[in-house]
Steps between C-alpha positions, in 0.01 A plus 500: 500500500488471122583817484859429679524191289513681217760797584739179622425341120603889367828497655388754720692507875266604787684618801319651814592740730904490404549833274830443501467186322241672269822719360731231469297324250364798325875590428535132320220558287210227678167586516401608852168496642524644859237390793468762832552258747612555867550191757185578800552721787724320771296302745165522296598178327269294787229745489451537165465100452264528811301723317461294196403240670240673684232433296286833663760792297396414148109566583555707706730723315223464199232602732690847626600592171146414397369828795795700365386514201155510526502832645335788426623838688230790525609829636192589689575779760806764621466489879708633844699221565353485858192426313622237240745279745374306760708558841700809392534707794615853501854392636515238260704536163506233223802489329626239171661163511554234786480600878785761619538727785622850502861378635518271198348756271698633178583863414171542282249320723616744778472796286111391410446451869627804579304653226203343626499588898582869384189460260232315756659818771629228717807690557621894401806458314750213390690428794171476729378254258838299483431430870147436557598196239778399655303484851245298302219754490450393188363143364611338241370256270517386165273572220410159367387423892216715450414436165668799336822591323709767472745632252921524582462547856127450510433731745099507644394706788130556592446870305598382160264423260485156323377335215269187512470228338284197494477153316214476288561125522640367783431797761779601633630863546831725474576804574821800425546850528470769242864568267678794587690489216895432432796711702505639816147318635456301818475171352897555446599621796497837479281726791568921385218733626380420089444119531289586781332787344437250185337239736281738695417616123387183378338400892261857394460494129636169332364273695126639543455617121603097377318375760165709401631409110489167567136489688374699218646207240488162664739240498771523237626189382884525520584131423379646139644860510847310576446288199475764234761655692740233438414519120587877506878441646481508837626195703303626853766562727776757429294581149119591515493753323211404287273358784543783679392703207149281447443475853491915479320483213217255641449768789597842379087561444389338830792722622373799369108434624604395873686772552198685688402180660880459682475892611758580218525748263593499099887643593508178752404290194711660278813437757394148539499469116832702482635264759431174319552596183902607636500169685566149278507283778152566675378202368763296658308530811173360355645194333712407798167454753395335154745284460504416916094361459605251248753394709364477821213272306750259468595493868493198723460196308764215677777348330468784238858654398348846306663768624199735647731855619835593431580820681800676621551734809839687391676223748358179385335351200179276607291239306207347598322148334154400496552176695690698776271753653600830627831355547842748350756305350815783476860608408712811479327748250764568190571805327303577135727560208380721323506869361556817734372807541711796455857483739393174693648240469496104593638619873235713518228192495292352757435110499189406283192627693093477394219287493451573129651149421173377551449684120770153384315290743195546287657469167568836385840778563804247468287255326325731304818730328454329172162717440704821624799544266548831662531441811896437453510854502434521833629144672810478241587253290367468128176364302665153477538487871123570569368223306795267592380540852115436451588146316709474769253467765327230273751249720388584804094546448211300496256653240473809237247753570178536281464853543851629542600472148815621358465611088869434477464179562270390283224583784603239726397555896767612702695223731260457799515294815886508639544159605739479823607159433595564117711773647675345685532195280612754175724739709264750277422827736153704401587800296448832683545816406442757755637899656728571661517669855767698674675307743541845713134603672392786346640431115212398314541314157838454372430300198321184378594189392511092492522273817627147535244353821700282740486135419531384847097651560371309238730134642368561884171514403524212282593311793247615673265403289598158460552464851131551582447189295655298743 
């Protein structure tokens, strides 16, 4: 309060939220300080006073952030998914983002299922496997329902291998598949005789030789692996570069020695080593399970507004909050902005699609772009954009945190905690930056770029939230 006190004794004229105002005054030569300021989300005006009234959401919101940030991610095994999620039956597909159904599916989540029957030899050719999902051969459920996530359209079937996770502190568990790199891959849609040749590839050779890599080292600690990462430029969601460079660097030796062991020979290695070295983003799949057991450590404390999931299906953006359970508060999916890829263009582009939000939900991607100057490159915009939306998210987060440190910043901890209620009460969206999918099954990747998350998620679950308190 002193603080205003004094720019009023200055002569200085604070406005909020009016730009146009801002202008005016600039033009007669007064001192402007400017204040972001939007009026709440229409009809959250009675929740949001319910909620701070309810005297649970300030301790409760402590105690969640308290689990997120507690814990402490091993990578412990590479397993069949059959063998790593509970309930996954060999007719049963995961897939990213709130609940959908192939009738409501988008042009990329189509392709990946399509891709996926043709790869589990459910059907013989495309159109075969068009109908046996129409006729609901297939199930379909989402990732985060079974503990798992999946990146763009998140596609799990019962073959592919996975990555585990555990939390060293609190216990819980996460799993996602194996990257296949950036392009023409399943994860965007596309289903060619070579995305299924790359899958069967990494079912035979990837999967086995980390798996028997892995046994050989023991749990590797990739809450610390992402911190140095974020010190070396990458932001750990469109950029990770780095991490995936010292996570191949941690195994290349066990690698090498389990070769035998996984019924592989030193060509397989070498492709495997080949493989990762040509593929940035193979980490991305290791931090997002990562990122998904800190989160779900902060599930299911009432009255609590932290925002647990935020996940999109290529139809609908979904959020989830501690103090709601399994619940999916959605809206219409919008389109990134962002940078294409050769002749595509904007009307080329699917709706935002991918659990790898959960990568913001933790603290690091959007929130984290201030330690990755480079990533601009590859999302658009410039350097003063990336650390303009880190500081940002400061409005809309509970906490920094202490081991995702950004150098640029004088080593603070990345925002952490998304607060539902302080979105809603702000009109401040999390950052996101994410890839983009062809809206046409079949495409692939078309670009990458920066989302703007519905609003109208982040308000419904607010009121549901403080409706429970009543």
């Amino acid at each position: 309060m002193n603080g205003l006190r004094d720019l009023l004794t200055e002569g200085v004229v604070l406005t909020a939220g009016i730009g146009v105002l801002d202008d005016a005054l600039r033009a007669q030569g007064v001192v402007v300080e400017s204040v972001a300021w939007r009026p709440p989300v229409e009809d959250t005006a009675d929740a949001l006073a319910a909620l701070a009234a309810d005297e649970r959401t300030d301790a409760a919101n402590a105690q969640a952030l308290g689990r997120l940030l507690a814990a402490r991610p091993l990578l412990v095994d590479v397993l069949p998914a059959r063998e790593a999620i509970p309930d996954l039956g060999p007719q049963t597909f995961l897939h990213a983002g709130p609940p959908i159904d192939w009738e409501g599916a988008s042009g990329p989540l189509r392709g990946a299922l399509i891709g996926a029957v043709l790869y589990e030899g459910l059907a013989p050719d495309p159109d075969a496997a068009v109908t046996l999902l129409a006729e609901g051969g297939v199930e379909l459920t989402p990732c985060h329902a079974h503990g798992a996530v999946g990146p763009m359209a998140g596609v799990v079937t019962p073959s592919m291998p996975v990555h585990v996770l555990v939390d060293d502190h609190g216990g819980g568990s996460a799993r996602c598949t194996l990257n296949e790199g950036l392009g023409k891959v399943l994860r965007y849609g596309a289903y060619a005789p070579g995305v299924i040749d790359r899958l069967r590839w990494m079912e035979r050779v990837l999967g086995p030789l980390f798996r028997a890599a892995l046994r050989r080292h023991g749990p590797l600690d990739v809450r610390a692996l992402a911190a140095q990462a974020l010190q070396m430029g990458d932001e750990l969601h469109n950029r990770n570069r780095a991490a995936t460079s010292l996570y191949l660097r941690e195994l290349a030796g066990d690698l090498v020695e389990a070769a035998g062991e996984a019924g592989l020979s030193t060509s397989d290695v070498a492709d495997v080593l080949r493989f990762v070295h040509g593929n940035d983003h193979f980490f991305l799949n290791v931090i997002m399970p990562a990122c998904k057991v800190a989160a779900d450590a902060a599930r299911d404390m009432a009255g609590s507004t932290l925002v647990v999931a935020m996940a999109r299906n290529g139809t609908e953006f979904g959020v989830q909050t501690s103090g709601t359970g399994d619940a999916w508060f959605t809206a219409p999916a919008t389109i990134p902005d962002g940078l294409y890829l050769g002749a595509y263009t904007a009307a080329d582009a699917n709706p935002d699609i991918g659990d790898s939000t959960i990568t913001e939900t933790a603290g690091l991607g959007g929130f984290a772009m201030a330690a990755a100057p480079a990533i601009v490159r590859f999302v658009g915009g410039d350097v003063a954009d990336a650390t303009a939306s880190t500081l940002a998210m400061d409005a809309i987060t509970l906490a920094e945190h202490p081991a995702y440190q950004i150098p640029g910043l004088g080593f603070r901890g990345t925002p952490t905690g998304i607060d539902a209620a302080l979105v809603v009460r702000t009109g401040v969206v999390p950052a996101v930056n994410t890839g983009i999918a062809g809206r046409v099954a079949g495409t692939g990747q078309v670009g990458a770029g920066l989302v703007t998350p519905p609003i109208a998620c982040f308000a419904a679950a607010v009121r549901a939230v403080a409706g429970s308190a009543t």
